[in-house]
N, C-alpha and C positions, 0 to 999 in steps of 0.2 A: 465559437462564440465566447468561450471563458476567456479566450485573448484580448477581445476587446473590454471586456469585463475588468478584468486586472490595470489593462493601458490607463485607464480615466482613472481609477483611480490611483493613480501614480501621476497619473498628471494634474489632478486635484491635491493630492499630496505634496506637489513640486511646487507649486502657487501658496500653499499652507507653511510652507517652513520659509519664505521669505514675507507671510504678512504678519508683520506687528505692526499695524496701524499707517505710520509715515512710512516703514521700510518700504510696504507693500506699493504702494501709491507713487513713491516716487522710483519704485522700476518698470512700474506701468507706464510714468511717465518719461521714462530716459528711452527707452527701445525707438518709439519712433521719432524724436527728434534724431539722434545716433544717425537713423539709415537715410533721413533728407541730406544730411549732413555728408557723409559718405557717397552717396550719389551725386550731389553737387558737386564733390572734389573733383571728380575724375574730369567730369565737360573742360573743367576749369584751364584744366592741363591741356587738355587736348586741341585746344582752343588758340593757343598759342605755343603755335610748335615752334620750337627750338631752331634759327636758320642753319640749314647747310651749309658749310663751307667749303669753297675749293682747295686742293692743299697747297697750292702755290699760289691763292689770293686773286690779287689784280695784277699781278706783277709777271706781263707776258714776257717779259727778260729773259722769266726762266724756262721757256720754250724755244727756246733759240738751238738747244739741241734733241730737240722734236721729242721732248718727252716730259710733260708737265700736267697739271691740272691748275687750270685757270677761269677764271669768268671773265666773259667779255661782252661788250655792248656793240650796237652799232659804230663803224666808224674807227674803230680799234684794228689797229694791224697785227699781226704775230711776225716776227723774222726769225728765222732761219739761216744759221751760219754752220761755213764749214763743213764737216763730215754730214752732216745733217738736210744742207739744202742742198746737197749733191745726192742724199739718199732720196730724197723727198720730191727732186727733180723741179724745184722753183722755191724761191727765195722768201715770200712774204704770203699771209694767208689775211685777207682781209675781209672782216667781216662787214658786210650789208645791211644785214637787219635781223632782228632777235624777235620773237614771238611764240608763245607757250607750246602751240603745235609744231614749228620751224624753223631753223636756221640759214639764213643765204649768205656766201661767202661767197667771195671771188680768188683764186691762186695764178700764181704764174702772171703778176702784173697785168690782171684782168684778163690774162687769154682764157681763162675756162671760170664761167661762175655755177657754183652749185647750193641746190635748195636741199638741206638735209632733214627728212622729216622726223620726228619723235616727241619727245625725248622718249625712251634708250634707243638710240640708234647710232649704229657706228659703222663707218666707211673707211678703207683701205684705200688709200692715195698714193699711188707709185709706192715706196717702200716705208710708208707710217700709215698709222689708223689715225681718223680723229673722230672720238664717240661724242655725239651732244647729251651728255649727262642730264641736264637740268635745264628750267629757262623759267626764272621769276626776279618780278620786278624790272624788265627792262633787259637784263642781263642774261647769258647763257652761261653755263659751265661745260664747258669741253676738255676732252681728255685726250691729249696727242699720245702715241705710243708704240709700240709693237703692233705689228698688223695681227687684225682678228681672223681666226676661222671663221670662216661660212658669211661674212659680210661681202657688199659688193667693191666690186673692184675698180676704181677708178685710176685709166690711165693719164697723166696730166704731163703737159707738155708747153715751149712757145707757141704750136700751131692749136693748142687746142685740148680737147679730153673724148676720150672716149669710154663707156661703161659697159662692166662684165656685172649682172645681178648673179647673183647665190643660183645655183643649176643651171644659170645658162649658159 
């Protein structure tokens, strides 16, 4: 009980050495404008997030040796040259249609088209991955690369595709 005894008045003491009249008054009145203020900041920010970028832009060119990070919309082709579409086992990846839950593409001049679900989702295509990173505004960001662990496997070909899932 003497604890509490002592605390008030230390804390009546704390309120006594900042009131001389106007001082007192106007730190009464700074505290809570301060904390509207400070709570309001953060929504503010947050509210407007900062757009993601892909690292290679719009500019599927630089996929052409299956290793890029790009956005791409409906309608957009990706090519594949060289060491790359011989790894990849078909030449152009063309996207279908972009939507926030999926991606549909078609490979191998429309012999296999594929819906890729996510975003993060990432697929192994004969000897590259392609991850759908992201998809707003119309656009997806896909990430061509190095084949992932433990994604599914897709074999792609002129007759067609066929799929290996994760333990099957």
């Amino acid at each position: 009980m003497l604890a509490p005894v002592l605390v008030l008045p230390l804390a009546g003491c704390g309120d006594d050495e900042p009131s001389s009249g106007a001082g007192h008054s106007s730190a009464a009145s700074t505290p809570p404008p301060s904390a509207p203020s400070s709570a309001s900041a953060p929504p503010s920010k947050s509210a407007t997030p900062a757009p993601v970028k892909a690292k290679d832009g719009k500019r599927l060119a630089a996929c052409s040796d299956a290793r890029c990070e790009v956005q791409v919309k409906a309608g957009e082709t990706i090519r594949f040259t060289g060491r790359a579409a011989r790894k990849a086992g078909f030449e152009d990846l063309k996207v279908k249609s972009v939507r926030p839950d999926k991606l549909v593409y078609t490979m191998a001049s429309g012999a296999a088209t594929f819906t890729q679900p996510g975003p993060p989702d990432s697929v192994n295509v004969n000897g590259i991955s392609l991850t759908f990173v992201r998809a707003e505004a119309g656009r997806a960001t896909i990430r061509i690369g190095k084949p992932v662990p433990g994604a599914t496997q897709l074999r792609v070909g002129g007759g067609g595709m066929s799929v290996t899932t994760p333990g099957g």
